[in-house]
N, C-alpha and C positions, 0 to 999 in steps of 0.2 A: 586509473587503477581498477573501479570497478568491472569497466569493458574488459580487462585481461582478467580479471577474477573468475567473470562469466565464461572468458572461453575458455579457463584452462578447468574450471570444473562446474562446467554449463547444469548438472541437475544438482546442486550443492543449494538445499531448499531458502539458507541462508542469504546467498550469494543473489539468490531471484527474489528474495524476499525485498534488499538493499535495492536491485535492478528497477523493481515495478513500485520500491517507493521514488525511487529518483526520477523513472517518469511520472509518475503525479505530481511531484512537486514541478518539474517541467511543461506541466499542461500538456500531458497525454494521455487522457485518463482510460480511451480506449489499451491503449500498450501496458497501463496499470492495472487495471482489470484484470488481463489476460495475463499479465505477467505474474499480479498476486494471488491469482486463481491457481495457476501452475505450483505457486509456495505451498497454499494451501491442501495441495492435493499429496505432494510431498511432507508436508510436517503439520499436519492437517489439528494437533494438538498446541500449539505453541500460542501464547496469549498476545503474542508481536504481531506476529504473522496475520492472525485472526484481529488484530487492531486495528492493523493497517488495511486490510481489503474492506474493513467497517467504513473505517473513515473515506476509503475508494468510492465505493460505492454511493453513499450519503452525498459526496459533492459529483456524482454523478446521478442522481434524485431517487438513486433505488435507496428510497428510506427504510423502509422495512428490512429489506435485507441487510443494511448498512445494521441494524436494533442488534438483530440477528447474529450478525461477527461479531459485536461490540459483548453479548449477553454469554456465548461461546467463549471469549477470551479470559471474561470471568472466570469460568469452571474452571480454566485450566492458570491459575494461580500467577497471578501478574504480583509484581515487585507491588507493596502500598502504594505508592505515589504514580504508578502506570494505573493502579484500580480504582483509584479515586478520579483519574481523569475520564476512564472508562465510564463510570457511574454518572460523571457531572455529561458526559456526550451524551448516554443514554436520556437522563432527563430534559437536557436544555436543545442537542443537536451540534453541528459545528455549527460557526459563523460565514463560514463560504456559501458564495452563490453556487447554485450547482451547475454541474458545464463548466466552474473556473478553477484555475489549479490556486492555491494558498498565496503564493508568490509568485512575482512577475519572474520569465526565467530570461535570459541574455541571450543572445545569437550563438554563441558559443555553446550555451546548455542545452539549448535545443539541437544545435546541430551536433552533439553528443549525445542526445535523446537518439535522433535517427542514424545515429551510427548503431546505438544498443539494439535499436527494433531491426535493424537490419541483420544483425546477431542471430536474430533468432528465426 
């Protein structure tokens, strides 16, 4: 569903925001980067958006920049219980090694990973 979401409204900042978290969580953190980079250039105010290329980046070791999204999603007004998690990242970090995506992803997820990267 999200691959036909992407093509039928490929710059819907939302739709790329959902895209470049589902490859992180597939262990593609380069296609997440670049795909969450693209959200953030589009809805460059939104405290999700701005969470997730935190947490991108952090389990790709750019720590500081990861502080950086995380410190940005504040300003722009996360639900309580999104800013409290925000808050507890900033002081403690995530628990992923970096290089590794959260979850192990299946044959399947991945080869719906490189269907999406080929989307683009």
């Amino acid at each position: 569903m999200l691959e036909r979401a992407f093509k039928a409204r490929p710059d819907d900042p939302q739709i790329i925001d959902s895209m470049g978290w589902a490859l992180y969580k597939t262990g593609d953190l380069d296609g997440a980067v670049r795909t969450l980079e693209q959200a953030i250039d589009l809805m460059p105010n939104d405290p999700t958006v701005n969470d997730h290329l935190g947490d991108v980046y952090w389990v790709a070791g750019r720590k500081n920049e990861a502080r950086f999204q995380w410190e940005r999603a504040l300003v722009y007004s996360p639900e309580p219980d999104q800013a409290d998690q925000i808050r507890q990242k900033l002081k403690d970090g995530l628990a992923e090694t970096p290089g590794k995506a959260p979850v192990q992803a299946s044959s399947s997820q991945i080869e719906g990973a490189d269907q999406a990267s080929a989307l683009r």
